[in-house]
Structure formats: structure tokens, C-alpha cells
C-alpha positions in Angstrom: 49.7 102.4 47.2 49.8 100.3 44.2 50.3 102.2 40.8 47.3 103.2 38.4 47.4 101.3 35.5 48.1 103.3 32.1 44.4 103.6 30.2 46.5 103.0 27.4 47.6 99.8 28.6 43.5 98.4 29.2 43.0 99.4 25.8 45.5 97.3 24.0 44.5 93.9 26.7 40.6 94.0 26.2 40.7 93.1 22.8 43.0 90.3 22.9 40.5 89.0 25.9 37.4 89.1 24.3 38.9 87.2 21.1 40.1 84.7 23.0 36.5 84.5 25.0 34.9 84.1 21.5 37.0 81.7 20.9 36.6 79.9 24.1 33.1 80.4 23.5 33.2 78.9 19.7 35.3 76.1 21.0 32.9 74.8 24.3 29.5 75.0 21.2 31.7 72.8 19.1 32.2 70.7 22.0 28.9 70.5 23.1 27.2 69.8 19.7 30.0 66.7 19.2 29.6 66.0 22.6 24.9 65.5 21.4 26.0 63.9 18.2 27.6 61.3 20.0 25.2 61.0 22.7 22.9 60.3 20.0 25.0 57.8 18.1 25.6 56.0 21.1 21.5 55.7 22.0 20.5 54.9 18.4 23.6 52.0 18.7 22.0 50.5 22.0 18.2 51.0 20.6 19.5 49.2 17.9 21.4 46.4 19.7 18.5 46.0 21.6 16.0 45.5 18.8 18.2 42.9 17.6 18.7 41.7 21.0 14.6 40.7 21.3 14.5 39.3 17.6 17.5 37.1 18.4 15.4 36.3 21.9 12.2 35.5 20.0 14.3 33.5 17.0 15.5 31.2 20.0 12.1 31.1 21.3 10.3 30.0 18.5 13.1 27.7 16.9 12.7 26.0 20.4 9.2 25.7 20.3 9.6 24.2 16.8 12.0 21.7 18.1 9.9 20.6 20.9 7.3 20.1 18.7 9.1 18.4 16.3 10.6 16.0 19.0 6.7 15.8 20.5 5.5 14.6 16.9 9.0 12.0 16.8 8.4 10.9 20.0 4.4 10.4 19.1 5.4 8.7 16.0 7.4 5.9 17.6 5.6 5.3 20.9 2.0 4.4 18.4 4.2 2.2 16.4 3.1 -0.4 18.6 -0.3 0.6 19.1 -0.4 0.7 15.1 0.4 -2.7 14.3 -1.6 -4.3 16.7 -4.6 -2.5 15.3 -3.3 -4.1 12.2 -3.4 -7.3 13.5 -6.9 -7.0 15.3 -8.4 -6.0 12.1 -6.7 -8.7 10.1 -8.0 -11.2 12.5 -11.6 -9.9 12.8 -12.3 -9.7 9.1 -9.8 -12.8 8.3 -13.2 -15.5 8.9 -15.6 -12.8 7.4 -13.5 -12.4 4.0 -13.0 -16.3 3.9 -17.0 -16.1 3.3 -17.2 -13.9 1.1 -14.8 -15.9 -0.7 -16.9 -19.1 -1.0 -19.8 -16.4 -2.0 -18.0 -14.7 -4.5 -17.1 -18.2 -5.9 -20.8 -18.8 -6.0 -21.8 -15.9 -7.9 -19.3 -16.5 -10.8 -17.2 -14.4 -12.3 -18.2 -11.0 -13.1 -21.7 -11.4 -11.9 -22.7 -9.4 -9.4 -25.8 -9.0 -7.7 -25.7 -6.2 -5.5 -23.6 -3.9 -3.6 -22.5 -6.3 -1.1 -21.6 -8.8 -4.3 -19.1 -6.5 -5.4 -17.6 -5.9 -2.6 -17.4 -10.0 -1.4 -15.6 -10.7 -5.2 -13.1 -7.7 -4.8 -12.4 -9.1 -1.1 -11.6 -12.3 -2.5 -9.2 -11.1 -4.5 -7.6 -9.2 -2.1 -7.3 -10.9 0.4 -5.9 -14.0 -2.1 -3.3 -11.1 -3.4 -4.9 -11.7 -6.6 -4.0 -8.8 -8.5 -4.5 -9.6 -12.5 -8.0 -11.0 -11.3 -8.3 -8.4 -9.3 -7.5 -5.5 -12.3 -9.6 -7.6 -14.7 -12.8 -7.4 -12.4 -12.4 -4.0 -11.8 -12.4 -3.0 -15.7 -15.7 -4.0 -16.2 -17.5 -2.3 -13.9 -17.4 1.3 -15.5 -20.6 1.4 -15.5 -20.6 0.8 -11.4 -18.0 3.0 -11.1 -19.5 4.9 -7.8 -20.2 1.2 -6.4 -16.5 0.9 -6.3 -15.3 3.6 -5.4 -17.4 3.1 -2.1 -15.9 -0.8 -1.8 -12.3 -0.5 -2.9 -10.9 1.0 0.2 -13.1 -1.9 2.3 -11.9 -4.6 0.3 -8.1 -2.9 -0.4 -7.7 -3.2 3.2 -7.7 -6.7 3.1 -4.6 -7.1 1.8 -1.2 -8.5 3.4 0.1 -5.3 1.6 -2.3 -3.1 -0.1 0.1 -0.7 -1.0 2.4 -3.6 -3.5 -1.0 -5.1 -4.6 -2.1 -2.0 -6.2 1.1 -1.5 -8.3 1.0 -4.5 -9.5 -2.3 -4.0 -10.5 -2.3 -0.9 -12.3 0.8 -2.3 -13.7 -1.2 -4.4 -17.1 -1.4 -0.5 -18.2 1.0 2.2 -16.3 3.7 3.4 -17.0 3.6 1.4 -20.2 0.4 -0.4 -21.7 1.0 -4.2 -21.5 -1.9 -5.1 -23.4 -1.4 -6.4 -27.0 -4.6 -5.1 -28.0 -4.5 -1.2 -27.3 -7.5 -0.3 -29.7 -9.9 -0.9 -26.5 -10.8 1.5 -24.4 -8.6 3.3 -22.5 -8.0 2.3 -18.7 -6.6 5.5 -17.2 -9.7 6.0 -14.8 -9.3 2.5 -13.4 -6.3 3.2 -12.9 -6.9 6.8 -10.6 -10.4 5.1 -8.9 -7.9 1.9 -7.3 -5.1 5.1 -6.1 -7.3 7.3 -4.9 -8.7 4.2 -2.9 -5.4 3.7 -1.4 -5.0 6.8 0.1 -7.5 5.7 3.4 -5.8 2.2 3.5 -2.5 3.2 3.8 -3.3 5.7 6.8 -1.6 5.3 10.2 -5.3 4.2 12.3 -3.6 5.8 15.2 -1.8 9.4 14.2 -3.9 9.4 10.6 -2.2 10.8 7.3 1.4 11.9 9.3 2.4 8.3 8.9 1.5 6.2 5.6 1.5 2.4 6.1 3.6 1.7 3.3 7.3 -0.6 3.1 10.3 1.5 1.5 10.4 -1.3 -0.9 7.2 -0.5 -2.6 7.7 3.5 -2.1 11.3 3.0 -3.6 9.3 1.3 -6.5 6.5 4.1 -7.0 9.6 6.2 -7.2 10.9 4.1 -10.0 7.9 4.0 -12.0 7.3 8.4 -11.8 10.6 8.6 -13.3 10.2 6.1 -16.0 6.9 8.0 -17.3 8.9 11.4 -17.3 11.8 9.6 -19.3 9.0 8.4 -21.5 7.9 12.0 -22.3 10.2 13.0 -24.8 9.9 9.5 -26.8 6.1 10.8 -26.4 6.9 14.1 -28.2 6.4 15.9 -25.2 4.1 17.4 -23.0 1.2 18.4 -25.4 0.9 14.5 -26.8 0.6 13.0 -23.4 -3.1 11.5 -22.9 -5.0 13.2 -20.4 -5.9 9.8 -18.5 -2.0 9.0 -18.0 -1.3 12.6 -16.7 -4.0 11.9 -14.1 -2.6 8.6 -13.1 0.7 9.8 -13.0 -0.1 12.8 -10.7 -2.2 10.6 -8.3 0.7 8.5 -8.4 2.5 11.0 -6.7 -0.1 12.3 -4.1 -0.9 8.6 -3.0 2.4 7.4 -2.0 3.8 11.0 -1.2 6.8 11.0 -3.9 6.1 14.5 -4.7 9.6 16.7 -5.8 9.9 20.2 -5.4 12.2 20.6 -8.5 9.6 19.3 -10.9 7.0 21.4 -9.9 6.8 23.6 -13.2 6.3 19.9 -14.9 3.4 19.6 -12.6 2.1 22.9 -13.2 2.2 22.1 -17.0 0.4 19.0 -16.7 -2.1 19.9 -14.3 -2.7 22.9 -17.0 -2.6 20.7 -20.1 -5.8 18.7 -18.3 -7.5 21.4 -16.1 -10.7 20.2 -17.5 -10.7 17.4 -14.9 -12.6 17.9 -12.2 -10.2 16.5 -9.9 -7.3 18.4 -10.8 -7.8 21.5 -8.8 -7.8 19.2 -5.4 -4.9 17.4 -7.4 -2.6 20.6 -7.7 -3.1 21.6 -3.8 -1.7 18.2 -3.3 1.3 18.5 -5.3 2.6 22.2 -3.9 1.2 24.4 -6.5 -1.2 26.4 -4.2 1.7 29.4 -4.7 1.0 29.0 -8.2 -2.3 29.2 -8.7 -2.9 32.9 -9.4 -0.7 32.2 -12.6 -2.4 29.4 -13.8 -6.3 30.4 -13.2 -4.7 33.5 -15.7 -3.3 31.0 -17.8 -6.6 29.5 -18.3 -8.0 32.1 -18.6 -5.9 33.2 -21.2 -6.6 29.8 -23.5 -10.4 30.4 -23.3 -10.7 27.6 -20.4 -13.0 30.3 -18.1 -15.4 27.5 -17.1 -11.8 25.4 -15.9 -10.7 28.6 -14.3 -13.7 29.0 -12.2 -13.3 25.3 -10.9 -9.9 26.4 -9.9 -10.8 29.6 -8.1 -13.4 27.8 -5.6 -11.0 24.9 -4.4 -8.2 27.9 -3.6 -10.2 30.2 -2.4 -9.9 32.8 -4.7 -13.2 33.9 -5.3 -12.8 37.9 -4.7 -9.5 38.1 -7.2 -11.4 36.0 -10.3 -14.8 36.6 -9.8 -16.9 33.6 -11.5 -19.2 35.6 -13.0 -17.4 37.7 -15.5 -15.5 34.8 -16.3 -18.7 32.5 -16.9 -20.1 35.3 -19.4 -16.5 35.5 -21.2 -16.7 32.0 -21.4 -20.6 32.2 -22.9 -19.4 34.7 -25.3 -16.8 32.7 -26.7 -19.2 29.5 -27.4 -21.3 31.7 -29.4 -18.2 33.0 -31.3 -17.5 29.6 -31.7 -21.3 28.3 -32.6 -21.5 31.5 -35.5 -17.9 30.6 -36.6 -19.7 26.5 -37.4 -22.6 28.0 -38.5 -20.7 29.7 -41.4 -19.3 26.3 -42.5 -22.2 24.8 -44.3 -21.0 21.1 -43.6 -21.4 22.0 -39.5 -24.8 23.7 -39.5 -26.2 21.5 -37.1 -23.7 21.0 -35.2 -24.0 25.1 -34.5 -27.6 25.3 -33.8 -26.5 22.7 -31.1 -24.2 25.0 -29.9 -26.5 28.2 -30.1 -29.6 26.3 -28.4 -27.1 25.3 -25.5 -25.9 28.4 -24.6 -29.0 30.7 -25.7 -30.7 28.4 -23.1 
């Protein structure tokens, strides 16, 4: 028979057993809670390699479908080249007998006198289609007064032309960038100048893939370059900014819009002309065309700022920002201040009728 342990023997082992079970214990928690903390590292890791994983994916997805595109519009560009020019020429034979009638017509009805619509339009043909700019220019400066009868037959008779684009620079040319004329008491030409431009714009569009392609040589874009950057050289000799005349600001903006010689670095100079002469009522439409639709919070507040609520207003419908500058608390600001400005006259006794203008006009 085996021997009976010594009770004094089991008393001294338990202890030393269930130490080294607590210890056992402590050491397999420890284990386990590094053992869930890296079970969790490891499943945030993937869920994160995976979220970046499906944005990489969808990067490559859409930078493909950009490409495509891109290649699809190349690829569209150069197959209507073609198609393009022989538009050209179809329309340059089928008006080339009609415009040599209007020529003998225009001849008939003299210089300068026109009878009707169709008058005006035969004498501007004829001068078109001759390449005659400095008659052209001439004719076209005095006919202010039938200033929406040529808007509505420039583009017809600009498109004429061997090359509209070169014919209209050196038309506006008598005046802008620098005023040729030796006599510069008369009135000034900036609006003829903006009218013949802005009735480029639909002459110079591809007939086939419309305004992604502008019919227009490098030569004579390479020029309109030249000419932008001698008017902002001329600035300074101006004495800046604020003494530039409204009427070349607007010719030198459309400038840029018509043959697409817009810069992104001089797009605060835009902002600052384009704020100088808000009170234009084509400058809103303007300054979507030269980038500043980013800007146009800031300036409708600059405007604002200067008194110009009725200019800010203007702004605010051709961006769309109706619901962040309502019109009509700007409209009665703007009201308020013309009376300010009426009492202010009518204080001066030399202006008092110039303020009771001003009262009846806003009174009313």
C-alpha cells in the first residue's frame, strides 16, 4: 500500500498551486485581450485597404471614362474637319453671285444712304466681301442711331468674308488698343467697337460641332493675343485701373471672350474691371464668360458695398443667386439712398432742381 501523504505536506503545495493558477489565469486574459486587439487592428486595416481599394477602382473608372471622352471629342473634332470646310466652301459659293448684287446695289444707293433693312445689310456685304475694312468701320460709325439694324446684319454680312476673324481687327483697329484718329474730341467709338465682336462670335462657329471649335487662323488668335497685352501694358501709363474708360474696358473684355484668349492668372484684373463698369448691362453675361462665376458672391457684396444695389441685382439674376441677395431689399436700399442723395442736392441751393428731379423719380 502506497504511503499517506503528511496533511502537513498538502498544506504547504496548495498555495503555491493556486498562485500559479492565478497566474496562469492572469496570463491566458492578457493573452486573449492582445490576441481582440489585434484581431481588431487587423479588420479595421483590411476595411480600410478596402475602402481605398474601391476609390482607387472608381478613380480608374472615371479617369477612363474621361479619357474616352476626351479621345471621342478628338476624334469628332478631326473627322468634321472635312465636313467643316466644305460647308465653308458651299456657303461661299451660294452667297458669292448674291453678294456680287448687292454690291452693284449698294453702289447704287451711295454712300451712307440706306433705305431699309435690306440696304444696310447689301452696303456692309459689299464691304465684306471686298475685305474692305476702313470702309467698312467708317459705315458702321454712323449708324448709332440703327444700332439694333446692325446688330441683326453684321453676323449675315461678317460671314462673307475670306476671313472674318482678321477683317474685324483690322477694323476695330482705327480705335483699339490705341485711338488712331487725330481728332479724338468726337464721340467716343467703344460701342462700335463691342457691336462688330460680339457679331463675330456666331461667324467664327464650327457649323458642324458649334462653339467647341472656333473658325479662326493662329495667326489672327496670336494677334488678339498681342493686342490684350498691349492694353494691360497701357494701364499704368493710364494711371491705372480707376481712369480707364468704361467703353475700352468693355471692348477689351469682349476681346477676350470672342477669340477665347481668356488667362486664368489675370482673373482678379477681370474682376476689377468688370466691377469698375458693372453698370453695363452686358457685363454680368460678360463675367460668366471670363471664369468669374466662383467670384460672384464677392462682387454682388462689393457692389453692394459701393451703393451699386440696382448693379447688384442685375448680377444676381444672370448667376442665379436670387435666394442669397434677394432683389427686393436691395432695390429699397438702393431707393433710400437716391433720396439721401436728392435731400443732400436739395440743400445746395445752386442744385434745387436738379433734386426735385431726383425726388419726383423715386417718389414715383
Amino acid at each position: 500500500m502506497g504511503s499517506i501523504p503528511d496533511p502537513g505536506e498538502l498544506s504547504e503545495l496548495n498555495p503555491l498551486s493556486f498562485d500559479e493558477f492565478q497566474r496562469q489565469t492572469s496570463l491566458m486574459t492578457s493573452c486573449t485581450l492582445l490576441w481582440k486587439e489585434l484581431s481588431d487592428h487587423f479588420t479595421s486595416l483590411e476595411q480600410n485597404l478596402q475602402k481605398k481599394s474601391a476609390a482607387l477602382r472608381h478613380k480608374i473608372q472615371t479617369l477612363d471614362t474621361q479619357t474616352k471622352a476626351s479621345l471621342d471629342v478628338l476624334k469628332k473634332r478631326e473627322v468634321t474637319i472635312d465636313g467643316s470646310v466644305e460647308i465653308a466652301m458651299e456657303k461661299l459659293e451660294d452667297r458669292t453671285e448674291a453678294t456680287l448684287n448687292s454690291i452693284s446695289r449698294g453702289q447704287e444707293l451711295g454712300d451712307g444712304e440706306v433705305d431699309d433693312g435690306d440696304g444696310l445689310l447689301m452696303i456692309l456685304m459689299s464691304y465684306c466681301l471686298k475685305m474692305e475694312a476702313r470702309g467698312f468701320w467708317k459705315f458702321v460709325v454712323t449708324k448709332k442711331k440703327e444700332i439694333e439694324e446692325l446688330r441683326n446684319a453684321l453676323p449675315a454680312a461678317l460671314s462673307e468674308c475670306v476671313d472674318p476673324a482678321k477683317f474685324v481687327m483690322e477694323a476695330i483697329s482705327e480705335v483699339f488698343p490705341v485711338d488712331k484718329r487725330s481728332d479724338k474730341s468726337g464721340n467716343d467709338l467703344g460701342w462700335a467697337c463691342v457691336l462688330v465682336l460680339e457679331s463675330l462670335i456666331p461667324v467664327m462657329v464650327d457649323p458642324v460641332i458649334g462653339k467647341m471649335r472656333m473658325l479662326v487662323t493662329p495667326s489672327v488668335k496670336e494677334k488678339a493675343k498681342e493686342i490684350a497685352e498691349r492694353w494691360k501694358a497701357s494701364l499704368e501709363e493710364r494711371g491705372g485701373i480707376e481712369n480707364v474708360k468704361t467703353p475700352d474696358v468693355h471692348t477689351f473684355l469682349q476681346l477676350l471672350v470672342t477669340f477665347g484668349i481668356v488667362k486664368k492668372e489675370d482673373v482678379d484684373l477681370y474682376r476689377k474691371l468688370v466691377v469698375g463698369s458693372a453698370w453695363r448691362k452686358q457685363m454680368p453675361k460678360l463675367a460668366v464668360s471670363l471664369g468669374l462665376g466662383d467670384k460672384m458672391p464677392e462682387m454682388i457684396e462689393e457692389l453692394i458695398s459701393r451703393g451699386q444695389q440696382l448693379d447688384a441685382v442685375h448680377f444676381t439674376y444672370e448667376v442665379g443667386l436670387v435666394d442669397k441677395f434677394p432683389p427686393v431689399p436691395l432695390l429699397k436700399a438702393f431707393l433710400k439712398d437716391a433720396k439721401k442723395a436728392a435731400v443732400s442736392i436739395l440743400e445746395d441751393p445752386n442744385n434745387a432742381g436738379r433734386a426735385a428731379v431726383h425726388l419726383f423719380t423715386y417718389s414715383s
